[in-house]
N, C-alpha and C positions, 0 to 999 in steps of 0.2 A: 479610765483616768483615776489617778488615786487620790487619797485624801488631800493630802496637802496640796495638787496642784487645783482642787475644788476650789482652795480658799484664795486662789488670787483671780480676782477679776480682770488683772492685767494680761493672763494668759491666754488673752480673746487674740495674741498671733495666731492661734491653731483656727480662727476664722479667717484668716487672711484679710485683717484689714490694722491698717496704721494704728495700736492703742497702748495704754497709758496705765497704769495701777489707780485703781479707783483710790477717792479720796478716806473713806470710812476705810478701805484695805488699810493704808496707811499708817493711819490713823491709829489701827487697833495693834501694829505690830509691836507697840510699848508695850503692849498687856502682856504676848508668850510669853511662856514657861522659854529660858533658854534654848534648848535642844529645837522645839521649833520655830524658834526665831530663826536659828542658822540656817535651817533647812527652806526657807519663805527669804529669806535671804540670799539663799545660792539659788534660787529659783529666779528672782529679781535680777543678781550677777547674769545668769544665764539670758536675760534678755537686754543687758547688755547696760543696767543701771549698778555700775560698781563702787563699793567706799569707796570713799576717800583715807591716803593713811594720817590715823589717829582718828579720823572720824566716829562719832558715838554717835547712838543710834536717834537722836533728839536731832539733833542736825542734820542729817542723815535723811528724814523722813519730812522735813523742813526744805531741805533741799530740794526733796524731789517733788513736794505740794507746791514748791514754787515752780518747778518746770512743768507740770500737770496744766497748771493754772497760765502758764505763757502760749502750751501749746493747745489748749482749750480756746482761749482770745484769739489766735490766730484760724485754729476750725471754724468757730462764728464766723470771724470777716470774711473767709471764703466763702462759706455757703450764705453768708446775707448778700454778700455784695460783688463776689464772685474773683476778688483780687485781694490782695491786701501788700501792706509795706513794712514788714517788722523793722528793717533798716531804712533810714534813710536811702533813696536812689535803688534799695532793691525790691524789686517789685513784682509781686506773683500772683499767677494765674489760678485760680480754680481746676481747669485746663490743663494746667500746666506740672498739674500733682505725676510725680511719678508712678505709672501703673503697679500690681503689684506682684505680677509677673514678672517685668522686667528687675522691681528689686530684690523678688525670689536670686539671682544670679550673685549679687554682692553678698547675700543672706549666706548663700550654700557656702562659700567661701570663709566668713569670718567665724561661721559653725566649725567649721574642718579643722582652723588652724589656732583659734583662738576660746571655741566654746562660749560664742553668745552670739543671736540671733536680735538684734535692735531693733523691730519693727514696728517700736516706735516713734522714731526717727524721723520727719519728713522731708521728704526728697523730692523736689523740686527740679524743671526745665524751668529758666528764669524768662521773661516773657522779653527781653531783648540781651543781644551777645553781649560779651565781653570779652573780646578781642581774640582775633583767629588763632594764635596759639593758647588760647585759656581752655581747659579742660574742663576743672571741676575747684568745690572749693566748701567746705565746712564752716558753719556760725556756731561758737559756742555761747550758752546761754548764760544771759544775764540778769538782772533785778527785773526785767521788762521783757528781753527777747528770748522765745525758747531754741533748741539746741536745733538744728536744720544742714540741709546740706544742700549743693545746686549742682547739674553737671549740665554741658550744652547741649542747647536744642536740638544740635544733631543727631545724638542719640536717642532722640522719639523712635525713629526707624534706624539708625543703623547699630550696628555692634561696634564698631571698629570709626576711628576718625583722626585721620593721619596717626601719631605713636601713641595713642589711647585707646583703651577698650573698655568696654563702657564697662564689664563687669570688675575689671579691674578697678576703675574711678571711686565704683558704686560703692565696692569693699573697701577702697583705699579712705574714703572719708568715713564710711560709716567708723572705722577704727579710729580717727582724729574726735568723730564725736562721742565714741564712748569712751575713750582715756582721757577726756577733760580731768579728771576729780584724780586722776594721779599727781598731777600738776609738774610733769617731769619732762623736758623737752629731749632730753641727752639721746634717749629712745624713740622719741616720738616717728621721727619719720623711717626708722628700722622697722618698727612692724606695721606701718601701711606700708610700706615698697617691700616689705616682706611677700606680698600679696602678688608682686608685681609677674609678669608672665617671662618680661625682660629681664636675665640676667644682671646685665648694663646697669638698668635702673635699681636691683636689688641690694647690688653693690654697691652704688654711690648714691643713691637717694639719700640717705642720710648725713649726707655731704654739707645738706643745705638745708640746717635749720631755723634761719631766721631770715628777714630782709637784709639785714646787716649783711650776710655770710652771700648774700648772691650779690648786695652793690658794692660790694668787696671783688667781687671776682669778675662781674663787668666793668666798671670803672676801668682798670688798669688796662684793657684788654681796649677800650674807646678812645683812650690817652695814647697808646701804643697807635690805631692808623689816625692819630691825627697828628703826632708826631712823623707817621712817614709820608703825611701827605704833605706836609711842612718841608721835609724832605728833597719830596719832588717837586715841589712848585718853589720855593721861597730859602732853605736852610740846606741846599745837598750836603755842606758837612757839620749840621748836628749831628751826635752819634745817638744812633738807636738803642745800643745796647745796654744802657740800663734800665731803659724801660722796657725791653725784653726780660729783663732780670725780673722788673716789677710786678710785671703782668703775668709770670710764673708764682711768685712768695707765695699768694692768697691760696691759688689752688694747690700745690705741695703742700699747704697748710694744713688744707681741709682735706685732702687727701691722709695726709700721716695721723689727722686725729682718727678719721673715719676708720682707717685699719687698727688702731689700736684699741678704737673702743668696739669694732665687732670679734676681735678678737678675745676682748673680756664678755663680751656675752655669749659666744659660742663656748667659752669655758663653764659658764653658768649651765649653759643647756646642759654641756655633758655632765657635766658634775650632778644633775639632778637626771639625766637619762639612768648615769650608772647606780642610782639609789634605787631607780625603780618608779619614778614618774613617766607617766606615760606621756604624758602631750605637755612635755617643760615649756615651749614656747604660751600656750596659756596661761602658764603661772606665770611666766617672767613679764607676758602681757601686763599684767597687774601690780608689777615691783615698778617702784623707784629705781635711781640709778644707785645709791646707794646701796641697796637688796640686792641688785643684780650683781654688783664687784662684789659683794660680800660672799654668795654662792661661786663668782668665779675663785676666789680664792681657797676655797676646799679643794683637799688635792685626794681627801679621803673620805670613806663613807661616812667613818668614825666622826671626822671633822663638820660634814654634815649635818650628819644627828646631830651631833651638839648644837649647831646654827640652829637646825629646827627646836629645840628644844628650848631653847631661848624664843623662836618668837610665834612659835605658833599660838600662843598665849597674848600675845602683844598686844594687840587691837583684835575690834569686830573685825576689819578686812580679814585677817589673817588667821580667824576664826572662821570664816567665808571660805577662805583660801585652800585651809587642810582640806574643811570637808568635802570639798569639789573635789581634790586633785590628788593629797595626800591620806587621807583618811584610808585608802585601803593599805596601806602601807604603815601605818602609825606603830603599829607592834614592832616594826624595824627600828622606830624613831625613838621610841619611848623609852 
């Protein structure tokens, strides 16, 4: 092991258990010299604690004392009391902690595509369902709760439960709870359903990023047979037909946005494939939506360089960012 990964205590994933960057690590990361700040910085990146952009490094390490400290309260009440309730009505088992085998599988996954391994994350079977087509589902942290995820019981023992697969789930949330601190939705559900094993779902996962955009797309479709049951019982000649209209708008909607904006990010990828970035999809993990149009619009390397040259200076993120991704490449850039 080498030196620098000696100085982070948080790098107890290589013992396989759920943990956190000690407090005193933290702490002292005010003190490096530059150069190894970044370097204890893309190491923290790499486990899946990323800036935020414009983030400094005071806030930054404030942030993360505070989720240390939520996900600490929450270890206590499990091993004192063997349950605990960070939420209100959700309520978890000791028991019910995800093994760490099983979340080896989401692990292998967000390593491959995205370059960070979150183990410490806690992953939870929640100790009663939540409704037979519920999967899975991400808590992001707050002044009180720390950041968690839950998928269902079923997947104690199986792999698979009806259009779910656990290792799918596992990845699909761990990535909702490490892009909290981008604060960018535009993307958000493009790179968990990135993950996705279904085509189907890779392509339109992103369809539906808010409650709005799904009671937008059910509504109309509930209005439509109750209007033809109105129909058949009570109105044969109301006409149906504009609510046929209606009950299409929302999804044509969400559909023309969906194609256009994965079309501006597959432009991003390539545009930074052809520079010479190896794994564009983990950098663009880390952008904004504004970043990400901003790389789709390079049509040239020349144009590139220039964007990098502008921001690779910008913030710590993206001081984080080079050194991961671009740094071997800098001589191109520079």
């Amino acid at each position: 092991m080498n030196e620098t990964m000696e100085t982070i205590p948080a790098s107890n994933a290589e013992k396989n258990k759920m943990t956190f960057p000690e407090k005193e690590y933290l702490e002292n990361l005010t003190n490096l010299p530059e150069e190894k700040l970044i370097q204890e910085l893309s190491l923290l990146d790499s486990q899946g604690l990323l800036l935020a952009p414009g983030e400094e490094l005071e806030s930054f390490t404030r942030r993360l004392l505070r989720e240390k400290e939520n996900i600490d309260k929450l270890n206590r009440e499990l091993s004192e009391y063997s349950e605990a309730e960070p939420l209100i009505g959700l309520k978890l088992k000791k028991d019910g902690e995800i093994p760490e085998e099983i979340m080896e599988e989401g692990f292998a996954e967000t390593e491959k595509h995205y370059a960070f391994k979150a183990s410490w994350v806690p992953g939870f079977f929640p100790a009663s369902g939540l409704g037979i087509l519920w999967g899975g589902c991400s808590i992001s942290s707050t002044e009180d709760t720390p950041t968690l995820f839950i998928i269902r019981s079923s997947f104690r023992k199986k792999e698979k439960y009806f259009i779910y697969s656990r290792k799918e789930l596992i990845s699909h949330e761990l990535c909702h709870a490490v892009r909290v601190p981008i604060g960018d939705m535009t993307y958000e559900e493009h790179f968990a359903y990135a993950l996705s094993s279904s085509a189907l779902r890779r392509y339109t996962g992103n369809c539906f990023k808010s409650e709005k955009d799904a009671i937008f797309f059910l509504l109309p479709l509930f209005l439509l047979l109750l209007v033809q049951f109105m129909r058949i019982s009570y109105l044969p000649l109301l006409p149906a037909w504009p609510f046929w209209i209606l009950a299409f708008i929302w999804p044509a909607f969400l559909i023309f946005i969906n194609i256009r904006e994965r079309k501006q990010y597959f432009k991003a990828e390539k545009a930074l494939k052809k520079l010479g970035v190896e794994n564009p999809a983990a950098l663009l993990f880390r952008c904004n939506t504004g970043e990400i149009l901003a790389f789709a619009k390079c049509k040239t390397n020349e144009e590139m360089e220039k964007l990098f040259a502008g921001i690779k200076t910008k913030d710590l993120r993206w001081k984080v960012i080079f050194h991961k991704f671009v740094q071997e490449k800098e001589k191109t850039v520079s």
